[in-house]
C-alpha positions as CSV (number, residue, x, y, z in Angstrom):
1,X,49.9,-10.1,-4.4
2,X,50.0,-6.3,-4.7
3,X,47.0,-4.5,-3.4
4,X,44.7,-2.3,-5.6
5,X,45.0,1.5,-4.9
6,X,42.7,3.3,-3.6
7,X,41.4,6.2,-5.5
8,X,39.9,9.0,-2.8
9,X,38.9,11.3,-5.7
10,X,37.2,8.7,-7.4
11,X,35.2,7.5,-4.4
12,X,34.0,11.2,-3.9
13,X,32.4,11.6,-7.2
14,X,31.7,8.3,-8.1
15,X,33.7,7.0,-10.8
16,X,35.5,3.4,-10.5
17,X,38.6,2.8,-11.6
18,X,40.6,-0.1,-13.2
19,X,41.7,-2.5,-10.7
20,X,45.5,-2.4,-9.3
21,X,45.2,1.6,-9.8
22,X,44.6,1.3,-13.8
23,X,43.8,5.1,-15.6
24,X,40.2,4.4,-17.3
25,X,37.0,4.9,-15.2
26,X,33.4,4.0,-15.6
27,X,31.0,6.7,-14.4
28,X,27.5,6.0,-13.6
29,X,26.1,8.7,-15.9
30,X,28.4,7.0,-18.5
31,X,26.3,3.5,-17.9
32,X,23.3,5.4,-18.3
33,X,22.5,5.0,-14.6
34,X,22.0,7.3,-11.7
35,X,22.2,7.3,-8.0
36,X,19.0,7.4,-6.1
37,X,18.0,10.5,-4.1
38,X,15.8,8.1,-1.7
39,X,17.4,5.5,0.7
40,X,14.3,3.4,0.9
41,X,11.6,2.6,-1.6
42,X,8.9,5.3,-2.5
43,X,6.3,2.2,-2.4
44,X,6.1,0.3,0.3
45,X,5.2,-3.4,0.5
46,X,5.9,-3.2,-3.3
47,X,6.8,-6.9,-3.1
48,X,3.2,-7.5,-1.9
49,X,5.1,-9.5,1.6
50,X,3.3,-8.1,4.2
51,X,-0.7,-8.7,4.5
52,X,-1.6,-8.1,8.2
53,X,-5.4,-7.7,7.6
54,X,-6.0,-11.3,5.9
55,X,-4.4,-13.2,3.3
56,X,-7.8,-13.4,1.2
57,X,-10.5,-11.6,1.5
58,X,-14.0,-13.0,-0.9
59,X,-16.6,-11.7,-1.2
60,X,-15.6,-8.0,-2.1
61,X,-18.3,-5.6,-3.3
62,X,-16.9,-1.8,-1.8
63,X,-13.4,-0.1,-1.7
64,X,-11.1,-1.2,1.0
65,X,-7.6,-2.7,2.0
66,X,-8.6,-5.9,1.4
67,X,-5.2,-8.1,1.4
68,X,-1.9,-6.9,1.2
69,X,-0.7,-3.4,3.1
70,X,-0.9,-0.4,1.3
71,X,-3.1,-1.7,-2.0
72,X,-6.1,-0.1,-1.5
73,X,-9.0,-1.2,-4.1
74,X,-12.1,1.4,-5.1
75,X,-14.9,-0.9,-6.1
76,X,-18.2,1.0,-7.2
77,X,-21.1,-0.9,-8.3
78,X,-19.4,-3.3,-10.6
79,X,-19.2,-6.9,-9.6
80,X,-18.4,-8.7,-6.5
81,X,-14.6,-10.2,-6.2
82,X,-11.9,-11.9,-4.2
83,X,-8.2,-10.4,-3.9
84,X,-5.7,-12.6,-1.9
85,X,-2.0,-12.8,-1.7
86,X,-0.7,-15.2,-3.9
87,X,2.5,-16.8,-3.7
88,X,4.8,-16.9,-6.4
89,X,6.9,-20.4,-7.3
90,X,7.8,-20.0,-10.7
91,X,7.9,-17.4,-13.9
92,X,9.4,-14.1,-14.6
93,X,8.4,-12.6,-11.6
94,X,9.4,-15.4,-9.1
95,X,12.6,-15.8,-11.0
96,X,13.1,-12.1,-10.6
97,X,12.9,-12.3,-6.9
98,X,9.3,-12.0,-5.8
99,X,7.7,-14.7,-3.7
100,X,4.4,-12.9,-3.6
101,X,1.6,-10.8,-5.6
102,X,-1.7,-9.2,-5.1
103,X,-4.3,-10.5,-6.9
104,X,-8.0,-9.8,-7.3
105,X,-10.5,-12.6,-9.0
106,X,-14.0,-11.8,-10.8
107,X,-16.3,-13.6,-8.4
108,X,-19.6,-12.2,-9.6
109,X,-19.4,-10.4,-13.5
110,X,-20.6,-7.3,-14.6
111,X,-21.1,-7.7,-18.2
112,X,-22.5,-3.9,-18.6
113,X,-21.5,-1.7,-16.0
114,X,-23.1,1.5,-15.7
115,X,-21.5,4.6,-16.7
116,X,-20.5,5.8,-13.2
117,X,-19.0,2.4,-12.3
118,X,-15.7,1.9,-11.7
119,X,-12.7,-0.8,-10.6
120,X,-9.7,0.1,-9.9
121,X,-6.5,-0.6,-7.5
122,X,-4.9,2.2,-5.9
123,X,-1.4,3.5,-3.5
124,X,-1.6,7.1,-1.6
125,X,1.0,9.1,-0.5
126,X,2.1,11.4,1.8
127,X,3.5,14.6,0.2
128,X,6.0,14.9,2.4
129,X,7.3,11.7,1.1
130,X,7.0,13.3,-3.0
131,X,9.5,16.2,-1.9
132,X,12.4,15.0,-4.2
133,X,10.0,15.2,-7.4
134,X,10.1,19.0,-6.9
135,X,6.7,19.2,-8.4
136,X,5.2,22.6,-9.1
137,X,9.1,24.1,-9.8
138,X,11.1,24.4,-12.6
139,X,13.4,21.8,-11.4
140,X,10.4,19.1,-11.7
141,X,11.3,15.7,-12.3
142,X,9.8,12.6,-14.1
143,X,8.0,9.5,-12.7
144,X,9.1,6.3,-14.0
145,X,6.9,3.2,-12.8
146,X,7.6,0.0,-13.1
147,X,5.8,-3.4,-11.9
148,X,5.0,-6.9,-12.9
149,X,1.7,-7.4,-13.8
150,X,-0.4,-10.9,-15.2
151,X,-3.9,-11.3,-16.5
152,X,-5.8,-13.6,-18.3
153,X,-6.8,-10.7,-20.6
154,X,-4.5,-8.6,-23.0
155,X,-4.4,-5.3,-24.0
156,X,-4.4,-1.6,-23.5
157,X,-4.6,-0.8,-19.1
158,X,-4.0,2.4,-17.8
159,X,-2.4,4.0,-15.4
160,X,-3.9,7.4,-13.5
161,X,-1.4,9.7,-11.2
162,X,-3.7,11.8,-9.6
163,X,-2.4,15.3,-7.5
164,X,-4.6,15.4,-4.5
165,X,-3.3,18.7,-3.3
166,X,-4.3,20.4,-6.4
167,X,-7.9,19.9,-8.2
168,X,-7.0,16.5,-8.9
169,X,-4.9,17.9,-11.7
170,X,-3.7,14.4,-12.9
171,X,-1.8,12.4,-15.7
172,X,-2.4,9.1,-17.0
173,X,0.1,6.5,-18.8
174,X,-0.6,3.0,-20.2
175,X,0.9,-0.4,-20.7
176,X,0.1,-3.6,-23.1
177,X,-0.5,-6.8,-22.0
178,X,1.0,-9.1,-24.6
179,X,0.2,-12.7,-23.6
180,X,-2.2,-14.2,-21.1
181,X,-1.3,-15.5,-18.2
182,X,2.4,-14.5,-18.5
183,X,4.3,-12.4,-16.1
184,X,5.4,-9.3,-17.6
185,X,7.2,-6.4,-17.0
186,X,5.8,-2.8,-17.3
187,X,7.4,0.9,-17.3
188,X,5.6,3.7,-17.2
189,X,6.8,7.4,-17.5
190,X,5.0,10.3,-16.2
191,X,5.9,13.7,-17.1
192,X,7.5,16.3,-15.3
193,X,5.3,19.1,-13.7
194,X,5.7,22.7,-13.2
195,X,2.6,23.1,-11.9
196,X,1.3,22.7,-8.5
197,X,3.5,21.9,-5.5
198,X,3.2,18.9,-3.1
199,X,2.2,20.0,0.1
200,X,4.9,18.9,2.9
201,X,2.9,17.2,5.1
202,X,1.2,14.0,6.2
203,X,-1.6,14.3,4.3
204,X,-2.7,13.0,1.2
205,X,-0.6,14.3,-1.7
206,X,-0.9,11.3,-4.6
207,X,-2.0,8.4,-5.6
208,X,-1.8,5.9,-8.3
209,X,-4.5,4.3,-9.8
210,X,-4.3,1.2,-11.9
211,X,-7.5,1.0,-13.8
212,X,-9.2,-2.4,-14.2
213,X,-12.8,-1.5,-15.3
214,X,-15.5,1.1,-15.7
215,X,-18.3,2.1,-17.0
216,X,-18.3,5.3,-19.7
217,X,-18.2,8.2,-16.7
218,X,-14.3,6.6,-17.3
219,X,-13.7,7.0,-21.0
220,X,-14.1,8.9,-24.3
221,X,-11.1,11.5,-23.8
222,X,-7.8,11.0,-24.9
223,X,-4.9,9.5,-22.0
224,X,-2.6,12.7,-22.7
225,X,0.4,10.2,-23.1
226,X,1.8,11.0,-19.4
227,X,1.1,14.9,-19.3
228,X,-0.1,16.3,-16.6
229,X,-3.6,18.0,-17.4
230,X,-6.7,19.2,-15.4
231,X,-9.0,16.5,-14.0
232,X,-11.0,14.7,-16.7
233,X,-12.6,11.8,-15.5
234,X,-13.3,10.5,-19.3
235,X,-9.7,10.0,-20.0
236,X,-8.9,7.7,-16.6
237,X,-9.8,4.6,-19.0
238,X,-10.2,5.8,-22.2
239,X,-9.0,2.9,-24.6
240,X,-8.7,0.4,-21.5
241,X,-9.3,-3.0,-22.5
242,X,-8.8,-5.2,-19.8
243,X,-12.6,-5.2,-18.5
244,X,-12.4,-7.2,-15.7
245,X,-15.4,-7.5,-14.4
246,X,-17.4,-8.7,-17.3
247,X,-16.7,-12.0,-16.6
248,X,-16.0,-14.9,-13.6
249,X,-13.3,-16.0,-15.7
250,X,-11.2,-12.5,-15.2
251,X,-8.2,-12.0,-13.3
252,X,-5.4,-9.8,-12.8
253,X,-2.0,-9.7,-10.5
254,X,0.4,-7.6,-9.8
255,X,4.1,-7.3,-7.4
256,X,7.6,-5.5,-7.6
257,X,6.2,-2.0,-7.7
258,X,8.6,0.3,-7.9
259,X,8.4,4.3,-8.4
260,X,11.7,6.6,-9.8
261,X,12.8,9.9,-9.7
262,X,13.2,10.5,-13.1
263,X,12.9,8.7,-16.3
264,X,14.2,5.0,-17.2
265,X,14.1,2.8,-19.4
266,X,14.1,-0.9,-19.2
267,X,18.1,-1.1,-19.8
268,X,18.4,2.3,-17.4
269,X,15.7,1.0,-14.7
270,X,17.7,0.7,-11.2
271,X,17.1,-2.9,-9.1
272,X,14.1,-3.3,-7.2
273,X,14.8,-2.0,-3.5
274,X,14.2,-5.3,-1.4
275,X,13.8,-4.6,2.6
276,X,14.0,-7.1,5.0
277,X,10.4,-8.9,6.2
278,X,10.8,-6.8,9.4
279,X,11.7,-3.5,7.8
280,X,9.2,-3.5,5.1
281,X,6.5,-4.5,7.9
282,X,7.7,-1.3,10.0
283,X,7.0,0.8,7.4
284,X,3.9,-0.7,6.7
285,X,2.8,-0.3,10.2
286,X,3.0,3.6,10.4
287,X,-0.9,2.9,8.5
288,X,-1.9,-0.2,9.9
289,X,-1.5,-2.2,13.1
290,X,-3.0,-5.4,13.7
291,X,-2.8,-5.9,17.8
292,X,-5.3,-9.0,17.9
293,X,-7.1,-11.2,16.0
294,X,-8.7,-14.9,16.7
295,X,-6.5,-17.3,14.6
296,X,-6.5,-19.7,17.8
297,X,-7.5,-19.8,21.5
298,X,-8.8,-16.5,21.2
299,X,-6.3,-15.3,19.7
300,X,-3.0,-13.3,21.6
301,X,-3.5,-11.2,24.4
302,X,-4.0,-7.7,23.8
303,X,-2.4,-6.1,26.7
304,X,-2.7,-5.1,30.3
305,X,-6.2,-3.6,31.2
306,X,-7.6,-1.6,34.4
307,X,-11.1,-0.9,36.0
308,X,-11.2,3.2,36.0
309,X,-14.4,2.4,37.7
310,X,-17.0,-0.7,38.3
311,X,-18.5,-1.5,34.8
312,X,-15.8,1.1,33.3
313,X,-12.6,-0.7,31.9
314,X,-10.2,0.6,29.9
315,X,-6.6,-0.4,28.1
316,X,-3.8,1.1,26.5
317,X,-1.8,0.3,23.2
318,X,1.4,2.2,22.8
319,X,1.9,2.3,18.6
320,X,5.2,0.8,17.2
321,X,6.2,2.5,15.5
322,X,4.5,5.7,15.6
323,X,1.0,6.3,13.6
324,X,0.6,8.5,10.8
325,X,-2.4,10.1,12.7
326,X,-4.8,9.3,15.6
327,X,-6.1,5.8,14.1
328,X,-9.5,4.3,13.9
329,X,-9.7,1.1,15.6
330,X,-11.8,-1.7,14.1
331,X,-12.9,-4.5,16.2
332,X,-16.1,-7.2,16.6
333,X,-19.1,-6.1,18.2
334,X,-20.7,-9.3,19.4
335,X,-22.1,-10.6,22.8
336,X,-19.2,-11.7,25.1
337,X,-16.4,-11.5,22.3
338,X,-14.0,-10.7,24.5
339,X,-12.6,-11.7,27.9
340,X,-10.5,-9.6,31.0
341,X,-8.7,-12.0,33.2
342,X,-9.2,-10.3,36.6
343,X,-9.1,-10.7,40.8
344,X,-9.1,-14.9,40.0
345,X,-12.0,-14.2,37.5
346,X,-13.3,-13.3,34.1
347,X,-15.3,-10.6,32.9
348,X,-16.7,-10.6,29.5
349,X,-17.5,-7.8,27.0
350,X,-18.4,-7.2,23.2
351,X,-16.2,-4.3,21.6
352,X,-13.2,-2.4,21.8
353,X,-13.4,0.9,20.9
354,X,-10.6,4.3,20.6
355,X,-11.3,6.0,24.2
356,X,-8.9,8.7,23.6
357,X,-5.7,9.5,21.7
358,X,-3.7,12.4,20.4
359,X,-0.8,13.4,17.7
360,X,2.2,14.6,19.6
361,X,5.0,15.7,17.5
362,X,3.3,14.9,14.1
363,X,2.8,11.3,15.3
364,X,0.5,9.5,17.5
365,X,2.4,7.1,20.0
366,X,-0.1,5.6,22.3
367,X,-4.3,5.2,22.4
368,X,-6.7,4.2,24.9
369,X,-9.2,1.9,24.3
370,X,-12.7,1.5,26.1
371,X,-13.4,-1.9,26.7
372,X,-17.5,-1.8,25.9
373,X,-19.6,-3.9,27.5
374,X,-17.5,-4.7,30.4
375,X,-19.9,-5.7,33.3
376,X,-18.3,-5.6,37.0
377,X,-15.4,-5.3,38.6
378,X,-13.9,-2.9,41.6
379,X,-12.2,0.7,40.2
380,X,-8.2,0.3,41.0
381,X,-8.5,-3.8,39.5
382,X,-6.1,-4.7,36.5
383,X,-6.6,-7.7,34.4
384,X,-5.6,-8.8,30.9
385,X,-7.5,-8.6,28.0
386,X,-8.0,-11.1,24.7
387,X,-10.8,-12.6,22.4
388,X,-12.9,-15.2,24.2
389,X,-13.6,-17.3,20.8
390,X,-11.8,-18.0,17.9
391,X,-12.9,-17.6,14.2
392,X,-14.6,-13.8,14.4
393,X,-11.5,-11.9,12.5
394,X,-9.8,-9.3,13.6
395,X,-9.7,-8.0,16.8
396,X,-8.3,-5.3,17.2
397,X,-6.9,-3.1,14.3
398,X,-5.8,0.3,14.0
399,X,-5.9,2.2,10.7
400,X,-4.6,5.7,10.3
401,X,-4.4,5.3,6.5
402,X,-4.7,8.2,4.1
């Protein structure tokens, strides 16, 4: 069997040819598709697989990271609600390749929200991470956005990109629900803009808001059809109809985010990026880094631990990967919550808190934590360190989230 010739010019600009060294090519700009300028997805945890904080969170009255990493959820005055992964094992979406969603249930309605009330899920960026939308140049491109989404509601939703680097200049697109309870599959396209640069940093540069709810602060000016336009905060919901608050029968899901450079369509739109468990969770952890929590006997140890000084002790977490910025560090404070295994003996305390940390090379790699409450001891002991009871949550987080 002869074998097919290889084609160096071909493989340099991207056309393919004919097998056994045939003359007609097919070019990626000919199929209508392009290569991508970014070797990794723009969202992360898009496939809604990683959820270090909790699986399901009830209960939910105030904006917060309350399941899966990365969706963040503004709540303001507008009904009390539980958002949970869900798993995925059968329709569109499963048969797509997603095993998981987020998804947020009405738990307590709001059937007449006031006007500055609002509900809405939300992902932030960093802008140096926006670089290759040259916004703010003549060379801008489009956003296309596309995700699965279900409700048990239809209609009109919207879709708010919001510039955080400049007056909150924003631009908001929309997408139908046909049919309840049906995976479906949603593109939107954002305009180009010429106006206003990203700044290159690790700050806050974007974010995406997908509107659930609000009250009339939210409505009563036209969407602009994907063009960017000055801050108007009556055009973020204008004509939204899904209203989920108004009633404990409401609920709405969402997976397979993914954000383009340029525009698509849904015959044009490149394949989901799928990452490995452990990559995706890498990424996930430059924001958020769950170190202990109290699933079982405690719960895992947290790490090594020292006395600086009697009453005084003191550990150290060294962040992998890198954080995005010096974190906060959430933990319980409660009466003997936690336990140091020192010297043939235990020493209890209630809270962990950040002792001291700093950003070294535009990333912070290591912080020390105060172990509060900490009673005894001889300065020069070391111990280890983990919760002393199981069901209080987590232990020790750190959060360096935009």
């Amino acid at each position: 069997m002869a074998l097919s010739k290889i084609d160096v010019a071909n493989m340099v600009t991207g056309a393919t040819p004919v097998a056994n060294g045939g003359t007609g090519q097919t070019t990626l700009a000919a199929a209508g598709l392009s290569k991508r300028p970014n070797a990794t997805p723009l969202i992360i945890n898009g496939d809604m697989a990683v959820a270090q904080r909790s699986t399901s969170s009830t209960g939910n009255t105030g904006s917060g990271y309350h399941a899966c990493d990365r969706m963040a959820w503004s709540i303001s005055g507008i009904g009390t609600y539980t958002v949970a992964q869900e798993s995925l094992t059968s329709g569109p979406a499963f048969e797509a390749g997603f095993a998981n969603a987020v998804r947020i249930d009405t738990t307590t309605a709001d059937a007449s929200p006031a006007s500055a009330d609002y509900l809405y899920m939300q992902y932030n960026f960093e802008g140096q991470d926006l670089q290759l939308f040259k916004k703010g140049t003549s060379s801008a491109e489009k956003f296309t956005l596309a995700f699965w989404v279900k409700s048990n509601k239809t209609g009109q939703a919207n879709v708010e990109f919001k510039d955080k680097d400049n007056s909150n200049r924003h631009a908001i697109g929309s997408y139908t629900i046909s049919s309840a309870d049906t995976w479906e599959h949603k593109i939107v396209v954002i305009n180009a803009d010429t106006t206003g640069a990203f700044g290159d940093d690790n700050g806050k540069s974007m974010n995406i808001n997908w509107w659930l709810d609000s009250g009339d602060d939210y409505t009563g000016v036209a969407e602009g059809d994907g063009a960017w336009l000055a801050n108007d905060a009556d055009r973020a919901n204008n004509n939204g109809a899904l209203q989920i608050a108004r009633n404990t029968a409401n609920d709405w899901a969402i997976t397979g985010i993914q954000l383009e450079v340029g525009e698509y369509t849904s015959s044009t739109l490149p394949p989901f990026q799928h990452e490995s468990f452990g990559d995706n969770l890498h990424r996930c952890r430059r924001y958020t880094q769950l170190h202990m929590n109290t699933d079982e006997n405690g719960g895992p140890f947290l790490g090594l631990c020292f006395a600086y000084a009697t009453n005084n002790w003191q550990s150290q977490l060294l962040c992998n990967p890198p954080m995005r910025i010096v974190p906060a560090v959430t933990s319980v404070n409660s009466s003997s919550a936690y336990v140091i295994f020192s010297n043939g003996g235990t020493i209890n305390y209630n809270q962990i808190d950040l002792n001291d940390a700093t950003v070294s090379g535009g990333v912070c790699t290591i912080v020390d934590l105060a172990l509060d409450g900490a009673s005894g001891g001889t300065a020069g002991h070391a111990g280890k360190t983990r919760g002393n009871s199981t069901g209080l949550g987590t232990m020790c987080l750190l959060s360096s989230e935009l």
